[in-house]
C-alpha positions in Angstrom: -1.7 -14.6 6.4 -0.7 -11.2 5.7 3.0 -11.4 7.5 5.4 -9.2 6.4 8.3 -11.0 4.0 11.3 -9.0 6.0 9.6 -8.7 9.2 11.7 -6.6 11.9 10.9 -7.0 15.6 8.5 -4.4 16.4 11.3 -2.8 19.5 13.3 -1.6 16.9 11.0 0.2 15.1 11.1 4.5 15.0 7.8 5.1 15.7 8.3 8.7 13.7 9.1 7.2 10.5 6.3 5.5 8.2 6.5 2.0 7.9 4.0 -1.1 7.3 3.6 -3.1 10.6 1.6 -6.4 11.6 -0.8 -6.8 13.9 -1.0 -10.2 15.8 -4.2 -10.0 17.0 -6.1 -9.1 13.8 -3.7 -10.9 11.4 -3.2 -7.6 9.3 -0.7 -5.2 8.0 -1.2 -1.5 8.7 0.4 1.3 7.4 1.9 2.9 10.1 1.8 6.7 8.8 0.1 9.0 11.4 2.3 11.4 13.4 0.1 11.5 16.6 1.1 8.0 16.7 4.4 8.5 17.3 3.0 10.7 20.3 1.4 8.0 21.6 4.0 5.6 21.1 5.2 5.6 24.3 2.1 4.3 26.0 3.0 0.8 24.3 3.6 -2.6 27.0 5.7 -5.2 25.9 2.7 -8.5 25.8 5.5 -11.3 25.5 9.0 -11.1 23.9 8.8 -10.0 20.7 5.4 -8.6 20.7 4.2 -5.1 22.2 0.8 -3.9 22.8 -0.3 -0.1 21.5 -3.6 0.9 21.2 -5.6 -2.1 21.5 -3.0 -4.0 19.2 -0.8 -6.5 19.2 2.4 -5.4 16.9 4.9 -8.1 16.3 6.7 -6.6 13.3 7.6 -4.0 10.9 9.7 -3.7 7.8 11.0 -0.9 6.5 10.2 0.8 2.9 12.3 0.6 -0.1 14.4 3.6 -0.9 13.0 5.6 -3.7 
């Protein structure tokens, strides 16, 4: 399973700033990097506690990226 080692809960993620996230449904880690995203960030439904739903996914997690 690809979950992320430092996983944050997904609420607290900026959805302007680049970041790998997981997907619940598909079991996956995507690279959240596109700015229209963050546009259409606010369309996202919190599914259960925890978990919201954007786009036809089910992000449960994100974790920020080491500093350079």
């Amino acid at each position: 399973m690809p979950r992320l080692i430092h996983q944050r809960p997904t609420a607290t993620c900026a959805p302007n700033r680049r970041c790998p996230v997981h997907d619940q449904l598909n079991d996956k880690v995507i690279d959240w990097d596109n700015p229209a995203w963050a546009l259409t960030w606010r369309g996202r439904r919190d599914h259960e506690p925890g978990v919201i739903e954007w786009d036809g996914l089910l992000l449960d997690g994100w974790e920020p990226l080491p500093a350079h």
